[in-house]
N, C-alpha and C positions, 0 to 999 in steps of 0.2 A: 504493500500500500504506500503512494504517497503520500503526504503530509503536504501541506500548503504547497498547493500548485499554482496557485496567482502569480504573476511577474511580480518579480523583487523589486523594482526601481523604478516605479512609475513617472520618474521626471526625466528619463531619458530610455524611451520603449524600442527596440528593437525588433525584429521576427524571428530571427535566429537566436534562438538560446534554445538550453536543457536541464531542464531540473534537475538537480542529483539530490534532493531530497527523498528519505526512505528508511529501508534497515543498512546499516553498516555493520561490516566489525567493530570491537571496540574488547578495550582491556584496559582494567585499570595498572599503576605501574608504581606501587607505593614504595616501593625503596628507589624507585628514579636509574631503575639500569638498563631503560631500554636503547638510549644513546649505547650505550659501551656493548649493548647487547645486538647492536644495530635490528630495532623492531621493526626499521624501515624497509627491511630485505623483505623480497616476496615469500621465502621460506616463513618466515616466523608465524607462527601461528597464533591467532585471537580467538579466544573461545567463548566469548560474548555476542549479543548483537543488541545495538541500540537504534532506535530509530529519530533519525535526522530529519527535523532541526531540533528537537528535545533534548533538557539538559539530564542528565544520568539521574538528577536528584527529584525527576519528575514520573509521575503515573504514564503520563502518557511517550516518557521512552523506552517503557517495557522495562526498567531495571528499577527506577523508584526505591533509590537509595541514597539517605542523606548526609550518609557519614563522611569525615572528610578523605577526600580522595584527592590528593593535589596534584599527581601527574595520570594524565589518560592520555590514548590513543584511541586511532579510528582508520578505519583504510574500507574502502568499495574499491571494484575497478569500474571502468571509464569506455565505452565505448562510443567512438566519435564517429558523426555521420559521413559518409561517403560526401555527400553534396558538402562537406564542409573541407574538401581536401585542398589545399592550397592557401585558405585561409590564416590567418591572426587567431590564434583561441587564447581567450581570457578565465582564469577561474574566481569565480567573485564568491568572498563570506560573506554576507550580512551582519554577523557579530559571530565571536568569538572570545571565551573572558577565561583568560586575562590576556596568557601571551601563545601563541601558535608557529609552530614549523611545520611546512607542507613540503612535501617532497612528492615529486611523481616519477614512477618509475624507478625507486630508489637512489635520487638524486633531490637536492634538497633545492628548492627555487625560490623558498625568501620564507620571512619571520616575519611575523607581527606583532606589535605587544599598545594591548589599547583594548577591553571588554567591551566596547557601546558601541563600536562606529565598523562601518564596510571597508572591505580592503580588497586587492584585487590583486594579480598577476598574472603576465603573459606567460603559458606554460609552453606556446608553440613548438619549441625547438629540443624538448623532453617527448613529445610524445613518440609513440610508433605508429604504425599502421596494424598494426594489430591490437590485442588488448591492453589497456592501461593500467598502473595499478595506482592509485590516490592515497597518500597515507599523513593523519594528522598528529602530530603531536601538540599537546596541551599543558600548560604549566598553572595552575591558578590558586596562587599562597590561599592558604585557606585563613591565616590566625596575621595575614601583616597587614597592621591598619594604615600602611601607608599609600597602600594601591586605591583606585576610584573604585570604591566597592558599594557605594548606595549605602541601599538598606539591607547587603547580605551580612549576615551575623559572621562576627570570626570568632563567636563558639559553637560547637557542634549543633545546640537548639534552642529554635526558636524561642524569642522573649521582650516582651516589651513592646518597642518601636523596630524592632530587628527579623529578617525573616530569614528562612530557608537561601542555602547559595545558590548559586547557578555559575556551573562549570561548564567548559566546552561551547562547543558550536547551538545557539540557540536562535539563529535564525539563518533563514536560506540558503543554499549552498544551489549553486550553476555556472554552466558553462555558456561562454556567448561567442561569437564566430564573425567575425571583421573583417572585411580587405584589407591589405597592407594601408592604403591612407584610409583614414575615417574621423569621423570628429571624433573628440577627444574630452573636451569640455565646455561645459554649454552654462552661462549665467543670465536668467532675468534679473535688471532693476525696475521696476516703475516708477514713472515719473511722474505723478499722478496733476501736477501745478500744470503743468509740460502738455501735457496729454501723450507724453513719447513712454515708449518702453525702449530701455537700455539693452543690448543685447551683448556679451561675451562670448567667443567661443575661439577653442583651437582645435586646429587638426592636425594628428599625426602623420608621420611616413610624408609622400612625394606629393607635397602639396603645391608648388607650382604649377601656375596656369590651369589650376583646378577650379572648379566652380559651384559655389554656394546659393542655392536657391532656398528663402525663405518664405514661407506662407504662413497665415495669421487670419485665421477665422475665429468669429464671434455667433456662437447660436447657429452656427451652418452657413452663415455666410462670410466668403470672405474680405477680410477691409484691409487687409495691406498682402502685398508682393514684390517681394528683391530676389535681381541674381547679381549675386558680388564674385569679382575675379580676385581666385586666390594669389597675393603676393608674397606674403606674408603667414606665417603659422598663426600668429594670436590675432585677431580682430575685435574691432571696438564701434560697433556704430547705431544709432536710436532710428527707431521709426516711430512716426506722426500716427498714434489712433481716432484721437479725439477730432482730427481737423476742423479746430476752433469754435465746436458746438458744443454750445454750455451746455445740453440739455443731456449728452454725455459724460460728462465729469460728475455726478453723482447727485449734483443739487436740483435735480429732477429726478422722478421716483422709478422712471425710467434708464436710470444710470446704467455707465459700464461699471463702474468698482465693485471691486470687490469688499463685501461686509458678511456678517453671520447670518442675519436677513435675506440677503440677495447676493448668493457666492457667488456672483460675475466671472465665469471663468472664458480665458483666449484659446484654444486649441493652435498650435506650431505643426510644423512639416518641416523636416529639413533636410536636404537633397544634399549630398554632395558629389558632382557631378564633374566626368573625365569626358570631355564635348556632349554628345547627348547622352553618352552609359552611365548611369544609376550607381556608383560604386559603393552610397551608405545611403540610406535612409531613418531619420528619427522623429519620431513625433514625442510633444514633450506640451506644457501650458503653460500660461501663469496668470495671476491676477492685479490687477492697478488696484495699489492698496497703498494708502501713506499713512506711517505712525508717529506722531509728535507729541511734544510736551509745550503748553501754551495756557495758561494764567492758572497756575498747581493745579491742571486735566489733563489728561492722556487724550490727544484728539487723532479718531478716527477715520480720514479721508476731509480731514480742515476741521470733523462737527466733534463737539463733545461725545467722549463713549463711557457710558458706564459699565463697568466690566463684572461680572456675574458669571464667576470661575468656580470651577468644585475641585478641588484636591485630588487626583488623578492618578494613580501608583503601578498602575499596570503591569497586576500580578493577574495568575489564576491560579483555581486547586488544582485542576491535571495540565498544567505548564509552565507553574511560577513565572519567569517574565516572556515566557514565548506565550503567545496569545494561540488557543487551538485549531481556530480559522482565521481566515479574512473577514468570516462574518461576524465574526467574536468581536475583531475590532472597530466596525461598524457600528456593533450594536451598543456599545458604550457612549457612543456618539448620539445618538440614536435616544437612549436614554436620557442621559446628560438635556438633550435641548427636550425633550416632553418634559422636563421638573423646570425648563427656565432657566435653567443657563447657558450663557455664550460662547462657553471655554472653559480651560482648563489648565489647571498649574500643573505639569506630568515631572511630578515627584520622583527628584531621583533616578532618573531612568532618560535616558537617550532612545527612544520610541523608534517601533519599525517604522520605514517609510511608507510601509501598507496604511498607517494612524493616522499619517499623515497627509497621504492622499485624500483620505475619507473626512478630515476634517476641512480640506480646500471644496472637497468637492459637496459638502452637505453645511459649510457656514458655522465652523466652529473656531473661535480664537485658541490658539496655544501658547504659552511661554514652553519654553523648552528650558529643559535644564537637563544637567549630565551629573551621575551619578559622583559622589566626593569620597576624600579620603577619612576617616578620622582624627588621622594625626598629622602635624606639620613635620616635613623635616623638605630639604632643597629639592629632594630626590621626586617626593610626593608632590612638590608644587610644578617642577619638570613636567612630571606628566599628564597631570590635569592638562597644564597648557597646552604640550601634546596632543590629546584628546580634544579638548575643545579646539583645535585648527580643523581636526578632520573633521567635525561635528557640523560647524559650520560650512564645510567646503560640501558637505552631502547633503542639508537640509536648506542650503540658500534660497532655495527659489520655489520653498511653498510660502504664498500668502499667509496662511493659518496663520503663520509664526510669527508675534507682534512683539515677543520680547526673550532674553538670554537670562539664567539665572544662574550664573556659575560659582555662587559660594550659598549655604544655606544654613543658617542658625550657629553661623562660627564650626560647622564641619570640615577637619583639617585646619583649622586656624583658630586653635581654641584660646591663643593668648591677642587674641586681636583688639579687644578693647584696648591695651596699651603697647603688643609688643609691637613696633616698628617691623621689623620685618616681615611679621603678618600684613600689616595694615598695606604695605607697599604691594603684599602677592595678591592682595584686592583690588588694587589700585592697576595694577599691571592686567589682572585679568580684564576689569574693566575699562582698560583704552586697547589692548589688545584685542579684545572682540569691536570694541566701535569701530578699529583698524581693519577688522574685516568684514565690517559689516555697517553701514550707513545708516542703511534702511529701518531699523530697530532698535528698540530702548535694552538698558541693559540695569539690573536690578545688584548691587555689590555684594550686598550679604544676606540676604532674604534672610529673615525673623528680628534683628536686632543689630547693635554693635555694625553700625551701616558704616563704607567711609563713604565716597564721592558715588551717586547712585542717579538715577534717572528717577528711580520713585524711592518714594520712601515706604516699607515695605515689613507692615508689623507684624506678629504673632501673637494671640492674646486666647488664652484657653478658660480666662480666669471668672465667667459666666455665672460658675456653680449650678446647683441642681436648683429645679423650678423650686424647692423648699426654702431654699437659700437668699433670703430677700433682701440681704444688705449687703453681701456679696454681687449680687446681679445689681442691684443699684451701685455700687462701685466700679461694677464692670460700664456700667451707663457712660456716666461719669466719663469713664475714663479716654471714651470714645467723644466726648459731646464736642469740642473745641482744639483747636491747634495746639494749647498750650498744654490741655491735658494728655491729647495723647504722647506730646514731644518727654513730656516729663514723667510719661506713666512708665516703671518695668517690670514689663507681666512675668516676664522669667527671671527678675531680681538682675535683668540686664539690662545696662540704656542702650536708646533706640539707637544714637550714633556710638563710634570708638572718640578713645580720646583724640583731640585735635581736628573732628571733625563735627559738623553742625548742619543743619536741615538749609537749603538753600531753596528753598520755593517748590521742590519738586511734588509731584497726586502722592498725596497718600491713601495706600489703599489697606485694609486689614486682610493680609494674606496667608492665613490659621487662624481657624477658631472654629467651634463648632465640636465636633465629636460626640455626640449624643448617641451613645451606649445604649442597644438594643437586641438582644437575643435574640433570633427568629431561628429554635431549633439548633443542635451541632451541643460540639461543646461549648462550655462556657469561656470571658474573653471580656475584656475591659473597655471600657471608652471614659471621655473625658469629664461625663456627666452619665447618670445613669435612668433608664426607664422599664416600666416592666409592661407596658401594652402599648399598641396602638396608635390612641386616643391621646397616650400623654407625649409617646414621639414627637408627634406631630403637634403637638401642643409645646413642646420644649423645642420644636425649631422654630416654632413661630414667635414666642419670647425672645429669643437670641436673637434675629433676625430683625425685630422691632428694635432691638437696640442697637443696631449695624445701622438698619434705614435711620436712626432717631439722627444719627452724627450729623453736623453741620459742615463737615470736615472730607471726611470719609466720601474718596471716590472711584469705589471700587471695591470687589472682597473675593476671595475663594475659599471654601466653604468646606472644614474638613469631614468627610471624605466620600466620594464618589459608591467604592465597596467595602466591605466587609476585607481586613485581608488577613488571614491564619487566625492570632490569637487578640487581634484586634477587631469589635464586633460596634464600630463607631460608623458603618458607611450609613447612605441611606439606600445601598441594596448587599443582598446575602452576597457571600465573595462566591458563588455559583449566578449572582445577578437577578436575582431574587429581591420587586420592590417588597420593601419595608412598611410601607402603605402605600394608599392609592396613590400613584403618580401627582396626578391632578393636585391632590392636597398642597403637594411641595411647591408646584406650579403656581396655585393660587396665590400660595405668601410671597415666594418671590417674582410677583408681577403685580403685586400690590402697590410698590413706590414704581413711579417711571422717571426716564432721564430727563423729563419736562418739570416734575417736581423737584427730584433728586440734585440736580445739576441748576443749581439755583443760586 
């Protein structure tokens, strides 16, 4: 059986590829002697089998074992289609955590080390004409906090705010098939003031006198067409959509942009062409989307947006962070906007770009954020930075994604409030990501202890149960006004680090919530507790009344989406199971609108 058969990359689609997703070999290698034992030989024998893209610690890869295992391996063989002889073949992971050596054919063709983000290689010149043999090795510390590990525990079990790990290969594995030139990388900006969309791309191998045809339809039809002569490998140049009609730029209800409302999407075609023969072909989108900061509000396409996020963690029971279909990650989306929200804070985790297609494509905001370390040392801040270049170079050119959040509640940088060299690896993260990224607001330390930030970006759990009635009016409080919130620290932490101070930027409340509710399973903790229904839904609508009460407050994400292991705080079962009727949730929050709210 295959496992996820969708195309892996939906911002640059090809027709030639091949799943290799399925059963593989696989052996775990706890004393680490499969180097010296060369397990890369075809001899060696694996007497396991796991099925790809599931990590070993899940139900759904047939082995469903959580212990730690910090070196595995994997090998399937490979067979390449006839119609592909002559070609480029690429092997592309979707993730891999932590670090990988792939060898084909018992010869090793490159290392990875980065768990969250796609990597790829040309195996072309390894392969035979005969059978393949593919074989992975995997390294993944189980117990070093200094690696981007999320929310994987680096003790054996689950607890608290910490879940189950995920080792190995946990998303897509294929092969893709190219002429020696073909594009090679493709960037949308929009230019939304403009009405231009910005376009990047390069192409590899013999790109002289080669030629770039681009097409660009809206709704089926098409509004722009270029054939540009290749001089050059890397090109830079905008086309006109809007041709100077307002009633296109969004401030008519008939707009192109794209919002959560009206996901305005462009379909692309892009030809590269050797006189009239076809040598690539890719189709790919995007959408005219601008994100800015203008009188303390996050303005969406020039208008005020009020953002109505849920806390996001993308786990499940039978795949911890591999999602079990395509549909799985739809239907979260799916959900998410029937309770009335717009988006989503995806916690910890660098998301397939399957989540992310479906959020361009169905109207939902995402901030993205990548998983952190827990501890500081040079080594751990290395490779965050690391990670986050490839993060960005894979996810630039979905819409959805209106903001970056690469440090979260002092993770990894636990002496930030005064140690200097934290404060600078915050400081570094966030003009590094503006450096590679224009187009989006970037958040410095999501929950507290902020330095130089785009928003100011609090955490506040401190609500209490509906019994709790001076406590919930402190929690009011402490939301009502600028000064309260700048001075309130819900986690006994100030909202900036030393030497740093709030400069105008939306403040949004981004944690709170947690309303603890059983439905069935074992038992499992939340931030506040309920034992039916009636009073759920009666304790999110208390919290929520004191989120809309703020005068301040422009924006919130709302903890948490599901249920996830031993945390039972969503507002659906970690099987996706609502917690009550939809509708209910929906009602309270579309109670205040942006005409009120934004006042």
């Amino acid at each position: 059986m295959i496992f996820r058969q969708e195309y892996p990359r939906p911002q640059l689609v090809r027709k030639e590829w091949l799943n290799l997703n399925g059963e593989w070999d696989f052996a775990f290698d706890d004393n680490n002697i499969g180097p010296k034992e060369k397990w890369y030989k075809k001899e060696h024998a694996f007497f396991n089998k796991i099925n790809v893209p599931f990590a070993y610690q899940t139900e759904l890869s047939g082995i469903n074992d959580q212990s730690f295992h910090d070196w595995v391996w994997y090998r399937r063989e490979l067979e390449i289609p006839q119609e592909w002889k002559g070609k480029k073949i690429l092997l592309h992971f979707g993730a891999v955590d932590y670090r990988a050596w792939i060898y084909v054919n018992e010869q090793l063709v490159g290392y990875h080390e980065g768990g969250h983000v796609s990597f790829h290689f040309d195996i072309t010149e390894y392969l035979t004409e005969k059978t393949n043999t593919l074989v992975v090795r995997v390294e993944d510390p189980s117990i070093d906090e200094t690696i981007p590990r999320g929310k994987q525990y680096w003790l054996e079990h689950s607890d608290s705010i910490w879940y189950t790990r995920t080792t190995g290969i946990w998303q897509t594995v294929w092969l893709e098939a190219l002429e020696p030139t073909h594009l090679s990388k493709l960037k949308f900006t929009p230019d939304v003031d403009s009405g231009n969309i910005n376009i990047e791309y390069e192409v590899s191998g013999d790109y002289l006198n080669k030629e770039i045809d681009i097409t660009i339809e809206f709704k089926g039809q098409t509004v722009a067409s270029e054939s540009i002569q290749l001089y050059e490998r890397c090109h830079k140049h905008s086309i006109n959509l809007y041709n100077q009609k307002v009633f296109r730029t969004g401030f008519h209800h008939d707009g192109w942009n794209w919002t959560p409302e009206n996901p305005n999407l462009f379909d692309v075609k892009i030809l590269v062409k050797d006189k009239s023969t076809i040598i690539d072909e890719v189709t790919s989108y995007f959408g005219m989307r601008k994100v800015h900061i203008e009188d303390g509000m996050v303005h969406l396409n020039n208008k005020p947006y009020y953002q109505k996020l849920v806390l996001d963690q993308g786990y499940w029971p039978e795949g911890l962070l591999t999602a079990p279909t395509d549909g799985d990650l739809k239907k979260d989306i799916e959900l998410a906007k029937e309770m009335g929200f717009n988006g989503c804070r995806k916690h910890q985790k660098v998301e397939d770009p399957r989540f992310l297609y479906w959020a361009d494509q169905l109207g939902f905001l995402v901030w993205g954020e990548c998983a952190a370390a827990a501890s500081y040392s040079e080594e751990a801040a290395a490779r965050l930075t690391r990670e986050w270049i490839e993060v960005i170079e894979r996810d630039y050119n979905h819409p959805s994604i209106i903001a970056w959040v690469p440090l979260n509640e002092s993770w990894g940088v636990p002496g930030i409030r005064s140690n200097k060299q934290q404060q600078h690896h915050s400081l570094a993260m966030y003009h590094l990501i503006h450096s590679l990224d224009t187009s989006r607001l970037v958040i410095s330390n999501d929950g507290w202890e902020l330095t130089t930030s785009d928003i100011c970006a609090i955490h506040n759990y401190n609500h209490g149960n509906h019994d709790e009635l001076a406590k919930y009016q402190y929690f009011k409080k402490s939301l009502s006004t600028k000064d309260d919130i700048l001075q309130s620290q819900p986690a006994k932490r100030k909202i900036y680090a030393n030497g740093f101070n709030y400069q105008g930027e939306p403040i949004l409340l981004t944690e709170f919530g947690g309303v603890g509710f059983k439905v069935g399973g074992d038992p499992g903790w939340g931030y506040t507790s309920v034992k039916n229904v009636e009073d759920f839904v009666r304790d999110y609508k208390r919290i929520m009344e004191a989120v809309y009460d703020s005068n301040i407050l422009h924006g919130y994400c709302y903890t948490q989406l599901t249920d996830v292991e031993q945390e039972i705080n969503g507002l659906l079962t970690y099987d996706r199971q609502p917690k009550c009727d939809l509708k209910a949730i929906k009602e309270i929050n579309d109670m205040w609108h942006n005409d009120i709210i934004l006042k």
